[in-house]
Structure formats: C-alpha cells, structure tokens
PAKOL-839712 format. One record per residue: residue number from 1; residue in three letters; x, y, z of N, C-alpha, C in turn. Coordinates in steps of 0.1 Angstrom, whole numbers. Atoms other than C-alpha are relative to their C-alpha. Layout:
(NUM,"ALA",(X,Y,Z),(X,Y,Z),(X,Y,Z))
...
***
This chain:
(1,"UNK",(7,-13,-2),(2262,258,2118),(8,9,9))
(2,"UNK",(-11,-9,-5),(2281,288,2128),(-17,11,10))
(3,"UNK",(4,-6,-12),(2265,310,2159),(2,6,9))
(4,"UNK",(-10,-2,-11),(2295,321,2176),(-1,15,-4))
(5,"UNK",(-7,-11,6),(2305,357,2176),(16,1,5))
(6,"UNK",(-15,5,0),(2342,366,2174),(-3,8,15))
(7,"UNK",(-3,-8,-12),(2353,378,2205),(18,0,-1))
(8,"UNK",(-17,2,3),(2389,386,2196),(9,18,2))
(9,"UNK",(5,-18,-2),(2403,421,2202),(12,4,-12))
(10,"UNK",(-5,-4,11),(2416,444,2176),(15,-3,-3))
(11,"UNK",(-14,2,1),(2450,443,2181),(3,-19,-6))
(12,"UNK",(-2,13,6),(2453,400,2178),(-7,-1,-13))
(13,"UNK",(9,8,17),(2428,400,2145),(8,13,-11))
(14,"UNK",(-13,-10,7),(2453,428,2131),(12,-11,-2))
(15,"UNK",(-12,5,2),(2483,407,2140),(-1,-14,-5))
(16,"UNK",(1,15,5),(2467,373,2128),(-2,0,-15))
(17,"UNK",(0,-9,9),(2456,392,2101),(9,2,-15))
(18,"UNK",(-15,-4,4),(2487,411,2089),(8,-5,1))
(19,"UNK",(-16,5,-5),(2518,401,2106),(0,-14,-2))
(20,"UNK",(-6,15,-3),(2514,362,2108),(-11,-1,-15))
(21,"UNK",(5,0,17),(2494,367,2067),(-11,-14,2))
(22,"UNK",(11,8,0),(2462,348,2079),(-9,-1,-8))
(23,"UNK",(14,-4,11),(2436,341,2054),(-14,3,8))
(24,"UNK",(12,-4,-12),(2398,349,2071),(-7,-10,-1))
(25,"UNK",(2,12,-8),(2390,317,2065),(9,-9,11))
(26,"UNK",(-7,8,-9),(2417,302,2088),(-1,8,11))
(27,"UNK",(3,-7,-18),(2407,329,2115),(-10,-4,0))
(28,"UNK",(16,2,2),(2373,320,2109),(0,-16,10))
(29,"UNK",(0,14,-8),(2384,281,2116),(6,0,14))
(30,"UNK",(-3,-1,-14),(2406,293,2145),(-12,4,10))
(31,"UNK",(8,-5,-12),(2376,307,2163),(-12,-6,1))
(32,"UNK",(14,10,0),(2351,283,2152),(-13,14,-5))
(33,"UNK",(10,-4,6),(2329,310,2134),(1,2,-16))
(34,"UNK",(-3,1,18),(2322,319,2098),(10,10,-8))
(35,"UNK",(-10,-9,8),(2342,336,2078),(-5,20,-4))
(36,"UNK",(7,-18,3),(2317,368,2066),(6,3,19))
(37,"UNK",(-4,-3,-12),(2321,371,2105),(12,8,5))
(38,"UNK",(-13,-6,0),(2356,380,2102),(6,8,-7))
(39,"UNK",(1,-7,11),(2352,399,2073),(-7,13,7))
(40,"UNK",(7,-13,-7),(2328,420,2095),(10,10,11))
(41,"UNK",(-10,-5,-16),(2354,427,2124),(7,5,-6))
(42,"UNK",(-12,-7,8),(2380,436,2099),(-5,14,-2))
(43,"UNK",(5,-13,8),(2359,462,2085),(-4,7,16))
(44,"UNK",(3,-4,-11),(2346,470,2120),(12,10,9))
(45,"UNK",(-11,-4,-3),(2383,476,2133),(3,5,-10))
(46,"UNK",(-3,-4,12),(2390,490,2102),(14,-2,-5))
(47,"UNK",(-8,6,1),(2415,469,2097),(4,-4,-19))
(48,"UNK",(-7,0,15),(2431,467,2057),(-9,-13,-6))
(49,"UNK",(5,16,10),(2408,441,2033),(15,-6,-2))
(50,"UNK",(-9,7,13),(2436,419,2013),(-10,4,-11))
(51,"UNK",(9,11,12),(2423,413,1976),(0,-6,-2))
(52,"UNK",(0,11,3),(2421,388,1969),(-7,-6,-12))
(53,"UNK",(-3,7,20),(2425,370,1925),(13,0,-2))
(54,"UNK",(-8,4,9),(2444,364,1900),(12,11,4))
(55,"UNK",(-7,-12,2),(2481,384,1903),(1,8,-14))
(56,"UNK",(-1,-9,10),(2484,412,1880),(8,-6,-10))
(57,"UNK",(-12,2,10),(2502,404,1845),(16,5,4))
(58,"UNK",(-14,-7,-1),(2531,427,1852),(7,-2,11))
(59,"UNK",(-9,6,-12),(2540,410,1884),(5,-15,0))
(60,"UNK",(-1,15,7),(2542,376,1864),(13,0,-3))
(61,"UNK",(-13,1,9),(2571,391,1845),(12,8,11))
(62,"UNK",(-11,-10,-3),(2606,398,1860),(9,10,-11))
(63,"UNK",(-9,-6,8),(2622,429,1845),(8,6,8))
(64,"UNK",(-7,-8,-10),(2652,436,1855),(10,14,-7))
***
C-alpha cells in the first residue's frame, strides 16, 4: 500500500528522469511511492512525459 508523497525537488526528478533515462516506475520504487505519483510531479514540474509503445516502423528500418 502506497501513502507516501514524493518529496523530491524538481531539479533531481528532472535529472533522474531525463539525464540518468529513469522509467517512473523505478523512481516510483526509488522513493517507495506509486508510480501515478510520479507521473503527477512530472506534470506538476512540468517536466517532459516520455511515450511510451511500440517504436515507430520507420525507425525499425536503417536507410542509409
């Protein structure tokens, strides 16, 4: 059961984020909360989604 809130400040959930290519579940597990959780702070900081599926076809194919 998740309860915690994040307490993390913009700059580290940017750089865990972005720079070190964290998924928001593994910040989620770093901080011991849930994942929407971290989904919220992103958006809150307005910090860049990922998307996250399938890659596009035309990035399947190399053309050189």
């Amino acid at each position: 059961m998740y309860n915690k809130k994040l307490f993390v400040s913009p700059e580290e959930l940017k750089y865990l984020y972005i720079i070190k290519n964290m998924q928001r579940k593994d910040i989620a597990d770093k901080y011991g909360v849930h994942e929407d959780t971290v989904y919220y702070w992103l958006k809150k900081y307005k910090i860049r989604i990922k998307k996250v599926g399938r890659p596009r076809f035309s990035k399947l194919i190399n053309i050189d």
